[in-house]
N, C-alpha and C positions, 0 to 999 in steps of 0.2 A: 843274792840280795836283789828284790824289786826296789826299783825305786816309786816310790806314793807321794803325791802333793799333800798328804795329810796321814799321817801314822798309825794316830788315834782311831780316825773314819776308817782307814783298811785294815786294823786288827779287827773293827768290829764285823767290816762285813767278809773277812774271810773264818771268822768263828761260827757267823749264821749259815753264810754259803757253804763251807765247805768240814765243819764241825772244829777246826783247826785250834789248838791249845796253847794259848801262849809261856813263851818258857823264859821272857823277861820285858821289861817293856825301860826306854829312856826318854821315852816320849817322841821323840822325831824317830826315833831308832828301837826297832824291837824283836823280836827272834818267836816263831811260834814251829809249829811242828802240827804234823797231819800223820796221823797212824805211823808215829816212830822216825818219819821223816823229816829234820827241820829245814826250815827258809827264814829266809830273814827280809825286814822292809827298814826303807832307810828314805827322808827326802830328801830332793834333788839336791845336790850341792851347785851353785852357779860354776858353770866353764868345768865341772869336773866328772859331776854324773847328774844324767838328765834321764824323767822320765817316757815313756812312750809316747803321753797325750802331750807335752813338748817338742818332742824331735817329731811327732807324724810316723812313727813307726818302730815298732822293735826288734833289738839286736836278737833276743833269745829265746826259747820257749821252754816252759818245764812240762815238762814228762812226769805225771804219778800214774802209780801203779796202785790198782784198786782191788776190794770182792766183787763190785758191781759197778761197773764205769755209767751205765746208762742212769742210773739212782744219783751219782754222783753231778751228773752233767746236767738232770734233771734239775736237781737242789740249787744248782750254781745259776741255773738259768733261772728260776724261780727269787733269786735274788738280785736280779739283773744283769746276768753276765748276757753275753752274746755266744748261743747252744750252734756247735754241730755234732746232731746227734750220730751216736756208736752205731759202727758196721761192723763187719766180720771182714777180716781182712785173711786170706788165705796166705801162709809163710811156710817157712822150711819147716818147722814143727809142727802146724797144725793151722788154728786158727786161732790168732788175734783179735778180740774186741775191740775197738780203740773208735774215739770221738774226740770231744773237746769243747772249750770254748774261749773266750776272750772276756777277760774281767770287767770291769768298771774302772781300773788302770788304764787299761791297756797291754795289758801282761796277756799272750797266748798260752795257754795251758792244754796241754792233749792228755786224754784219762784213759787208762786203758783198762782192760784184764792183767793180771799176773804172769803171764802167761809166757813173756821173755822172761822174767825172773826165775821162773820156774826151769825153763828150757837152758839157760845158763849158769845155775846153778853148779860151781864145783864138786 
């Protein structure tokens, strides 16, 4: 769960940024999902959960797993997020694409290729 100063304003720009579907909405509180994946956003509650661009910094970061991280990173950044653009990251399996960025929250997000999901795979 992100926390957003406005619920409304970040379903809409995580539906343009990042194609993302919402799968309910309470108004402060809403649940959306990104290719089968859901998140959810919630505003700050005082003294109990605060968002990023309030405390100066964030506790967590989400990890998605993409077809094309750099298309992805593109879009986000194209919508104002703050882009670091995808490298190849050499790992025990091969090679990882992975980049990322930091939203309009405040939320760090890193985009990858499939490429651990693939390599972990049961």
């Amino acid at each position: 769960m992100l926390a957003v100063a406005d619920t409304p304003s970040a379903v809409e720009w995580y539906q343009r940024a990042l194609g993302a579907r919402v799968l309910w909405s309470l108004g402060s509180v809403a649940g959306l999902e990104i290719d089968g994946a859901p998140f959810f956003l919630h505003e700050p509650v005082k003294d109990r959960f605060a968002s990023p661009t309030e405390t100066g910094t964030t506790t967590a970061r989400v990890e998605l797993f993409v077809d094309d991280p750099d298309h992805v990173i593109a879009r986000a950044a194209a919508a104002g997020a703050i882009g670091k653009e995808a490298r190849d990251h050499i790992v025990s399996w091969g090679t990882h694409r992975q980049g990322g960025f930091t939203d309009p929250f405040g939320h760090v997000w890193h985009v990858g290729d499939k490429s651990p999901l693939n390599h972990f795979e049961g």
